[in-house]
LUMKEMI-603199 format. One line per field, with one value per residue (C-alpha): residue number from 1; residue in one letter; y, x, z. Coordinates in Angstrom, 1 decimal. Layout:
BEGIN
resi <- (NUM	...)
resn <- (a	...)
y <- (Y	...)
x <- (X	...)
z <- (Z	...)
% end
This chain:
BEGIN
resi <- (1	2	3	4	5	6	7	8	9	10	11	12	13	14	15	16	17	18	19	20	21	22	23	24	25	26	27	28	29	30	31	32	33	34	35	36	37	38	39	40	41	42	43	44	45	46	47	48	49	50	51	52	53	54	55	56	57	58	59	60	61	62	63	64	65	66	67	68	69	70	71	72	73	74	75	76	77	78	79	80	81	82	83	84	85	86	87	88	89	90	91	92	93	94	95	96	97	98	99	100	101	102	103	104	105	106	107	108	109	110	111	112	113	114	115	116	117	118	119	120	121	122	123	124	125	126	127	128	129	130	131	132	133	134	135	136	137	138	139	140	141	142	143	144	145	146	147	148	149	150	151	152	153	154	155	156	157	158	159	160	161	162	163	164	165	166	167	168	169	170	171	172	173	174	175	176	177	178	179	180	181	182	183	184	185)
resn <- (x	x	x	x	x	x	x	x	x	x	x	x	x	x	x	x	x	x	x	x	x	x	x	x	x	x	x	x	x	x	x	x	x	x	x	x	x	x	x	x	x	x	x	x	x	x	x	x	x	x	x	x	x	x	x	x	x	x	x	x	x	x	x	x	x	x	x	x	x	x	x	x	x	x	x	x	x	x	x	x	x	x	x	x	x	x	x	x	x	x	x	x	x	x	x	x	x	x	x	x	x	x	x	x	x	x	x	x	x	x	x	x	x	x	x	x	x	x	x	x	x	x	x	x	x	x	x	x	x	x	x	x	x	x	x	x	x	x	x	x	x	x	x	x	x	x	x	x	x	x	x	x	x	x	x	x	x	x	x	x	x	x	x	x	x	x	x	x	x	x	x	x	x	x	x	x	x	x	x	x	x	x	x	x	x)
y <- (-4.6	-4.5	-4.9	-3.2	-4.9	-3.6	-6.1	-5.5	-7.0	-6.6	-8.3	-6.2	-2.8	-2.0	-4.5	-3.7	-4.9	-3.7	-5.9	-5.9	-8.4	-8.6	-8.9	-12.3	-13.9	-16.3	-16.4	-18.9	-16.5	-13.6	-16.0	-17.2	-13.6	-12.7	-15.6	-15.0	-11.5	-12.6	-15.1	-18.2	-21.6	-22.8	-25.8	-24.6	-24.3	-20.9	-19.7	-16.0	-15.0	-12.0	-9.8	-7.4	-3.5	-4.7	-7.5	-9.9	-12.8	-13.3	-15.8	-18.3	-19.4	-22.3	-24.2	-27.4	-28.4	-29.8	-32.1	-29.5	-30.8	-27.8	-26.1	-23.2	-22.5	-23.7	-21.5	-22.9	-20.4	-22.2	-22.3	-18.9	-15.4	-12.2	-10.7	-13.6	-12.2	-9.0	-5.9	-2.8	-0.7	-0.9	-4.6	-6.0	-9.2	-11.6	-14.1	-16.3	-18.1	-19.6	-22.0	-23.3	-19.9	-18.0	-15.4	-13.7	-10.4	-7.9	-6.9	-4.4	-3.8	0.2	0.2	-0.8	0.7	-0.4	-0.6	-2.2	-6.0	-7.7	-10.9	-11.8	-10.5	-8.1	-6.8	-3.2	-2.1	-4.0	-2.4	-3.9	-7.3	-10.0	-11.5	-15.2	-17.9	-20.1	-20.1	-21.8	-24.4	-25.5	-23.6	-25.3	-27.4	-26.1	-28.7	-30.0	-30.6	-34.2	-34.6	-36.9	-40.3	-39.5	-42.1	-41.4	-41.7	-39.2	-36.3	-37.2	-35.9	-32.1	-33.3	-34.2	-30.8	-29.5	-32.2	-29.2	-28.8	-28.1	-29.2	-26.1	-23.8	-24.5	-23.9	-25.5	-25.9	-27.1	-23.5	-22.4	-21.3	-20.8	-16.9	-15.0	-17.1	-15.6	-18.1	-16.6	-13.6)
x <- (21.0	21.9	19.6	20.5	18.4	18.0	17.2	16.9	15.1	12.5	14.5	17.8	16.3	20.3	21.1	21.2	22.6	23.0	23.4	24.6	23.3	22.9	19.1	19.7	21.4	19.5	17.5	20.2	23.1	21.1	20.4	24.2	25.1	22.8	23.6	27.5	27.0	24.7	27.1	24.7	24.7	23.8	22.1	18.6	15.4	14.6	12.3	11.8	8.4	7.4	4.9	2.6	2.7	0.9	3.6	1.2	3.2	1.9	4.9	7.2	11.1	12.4	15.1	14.3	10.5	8.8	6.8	3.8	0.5	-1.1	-1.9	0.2	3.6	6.9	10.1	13.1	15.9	19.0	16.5	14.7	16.1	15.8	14.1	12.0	10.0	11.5	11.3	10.7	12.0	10.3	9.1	9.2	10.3	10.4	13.2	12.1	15.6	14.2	11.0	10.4	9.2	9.0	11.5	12.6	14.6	12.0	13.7	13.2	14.6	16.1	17.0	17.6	20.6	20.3	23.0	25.3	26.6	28.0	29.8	29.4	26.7	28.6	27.4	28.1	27.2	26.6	25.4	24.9	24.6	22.4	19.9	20.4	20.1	17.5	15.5	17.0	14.3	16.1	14.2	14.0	11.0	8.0	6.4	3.3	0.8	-0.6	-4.4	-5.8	-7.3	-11.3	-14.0	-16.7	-18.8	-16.7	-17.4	-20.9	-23.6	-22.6	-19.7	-21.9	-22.8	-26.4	-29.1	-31.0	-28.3	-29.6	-27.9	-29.5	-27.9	-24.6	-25.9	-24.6	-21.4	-21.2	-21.5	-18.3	-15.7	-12.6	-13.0	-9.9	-8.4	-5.4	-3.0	-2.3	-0.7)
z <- (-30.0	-26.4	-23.7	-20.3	-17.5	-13.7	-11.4	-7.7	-4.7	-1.9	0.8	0.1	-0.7	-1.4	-3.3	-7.2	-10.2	-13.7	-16.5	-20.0	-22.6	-26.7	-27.1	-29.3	-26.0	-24.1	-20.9	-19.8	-20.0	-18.7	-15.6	-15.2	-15.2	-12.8	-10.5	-10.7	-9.9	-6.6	-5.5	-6.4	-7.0	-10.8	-9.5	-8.0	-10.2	-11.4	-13.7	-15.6	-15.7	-17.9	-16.2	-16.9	-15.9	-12.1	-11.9	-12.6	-14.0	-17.9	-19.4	-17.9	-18.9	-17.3	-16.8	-18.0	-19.3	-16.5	-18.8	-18.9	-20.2	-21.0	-24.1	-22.9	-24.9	-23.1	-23.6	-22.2	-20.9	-23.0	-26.4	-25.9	-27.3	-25.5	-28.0	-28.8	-25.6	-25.1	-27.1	-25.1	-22.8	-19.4	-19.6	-16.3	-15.4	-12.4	-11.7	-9.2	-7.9	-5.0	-6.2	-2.9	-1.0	-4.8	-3.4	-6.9	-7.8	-10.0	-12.7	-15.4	-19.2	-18.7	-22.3	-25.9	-27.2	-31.1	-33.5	-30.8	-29.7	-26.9	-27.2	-23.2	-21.1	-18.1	-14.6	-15.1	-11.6	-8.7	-4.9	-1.9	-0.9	-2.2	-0.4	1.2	-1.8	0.2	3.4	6.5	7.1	10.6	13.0	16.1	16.6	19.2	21.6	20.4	23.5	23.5	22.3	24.0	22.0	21.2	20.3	17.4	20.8	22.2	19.3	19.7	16.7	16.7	15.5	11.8	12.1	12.1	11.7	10.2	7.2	3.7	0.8	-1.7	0.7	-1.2	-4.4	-7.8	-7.6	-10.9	-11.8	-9.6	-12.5	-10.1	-9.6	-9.3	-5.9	-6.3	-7.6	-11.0	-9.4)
% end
């Protein structure tokens, strides 16, 4: 079967590729193909993440194994099928290819066309330009104004806070489960 993927990006609302691939290929050669066809380098860290219908990201492919020690399964993009994880049109998928500032293309499996093979993965339409492969951290630096030296005399005992402080006003926070903060999105 052949998997047709469109993958496109936030930054570059022109930029668009198409892409070709048998659904028993790897996430490896999906992510070379995709790379080639942006113009990027092979050597960053990238990962795949399968997400839900919101986005929300539900299963990662990396590179490499990171050494995870969670109970969590690992898939690796160069031992991981398509269709291990794949198998219907309109799953959505992230491809983070920048880890340090999680800029990503979103991505989306168009169609299954059954009955049909590919030996190589192909870019069958590409638009636009590509976002840049990484941020330029070399902005220039802003002065920092001097703070001057204090004492513990200095800060003087509002700085402890309230003398009138009660410690039941936080309540258990052996209870505190993590609520949703916001870091599994």
């Amino acid at each position: 079967m052949i998997y047709k993927f469109l993958v496109g990006s936030e930054e570059s609302e022109n930029f668009k590729l198409e892409i070709k691939i048998d659904s028993e290929d790897t996430f490896m050669r999906l992510r070379n193909t995709i790379l080639d066809a942006s113009g990027y380098s092979k050597e960053q860290m990238d990962s795949f993440y399968i997400c839900d219908d919101d986005w929300h990201k539900e299963k990662e492919v990396t590179v490499m194994d990171m050494g995870s020690d969670s109970d969590e399964d690992v898939w690796i993009m160069d031992d991981t099928p398509l269709d291990e994880l794949l198998d219907e049109e309109g799953q959505k998928l992230k491809f983070v290819f920048d880890y340090m500032t999680e800029r990503y293309f979103y991505m989306v499996l168009k169609e299954t066309i059954p009955g049909k093979s590919l030996h190589d993965p192909l870019c069958t339409r590409k638009e636009g330009k590509a976002p840049k492969e990484t941020t330029d951290y070399e902005e220039p630096a802003k002065p920092v104004a001097k703070i001057p030296d204090a004492t513990i005399e200095d800060l003087g005992e509002e700085f402890y806070g309230d003398e009138s402080f009660n410690e039941d006003e936080l309540g258990d926070l052996d209870e505190y489960d993590g609520g949703d903060d916001g870091l599994n999105a």
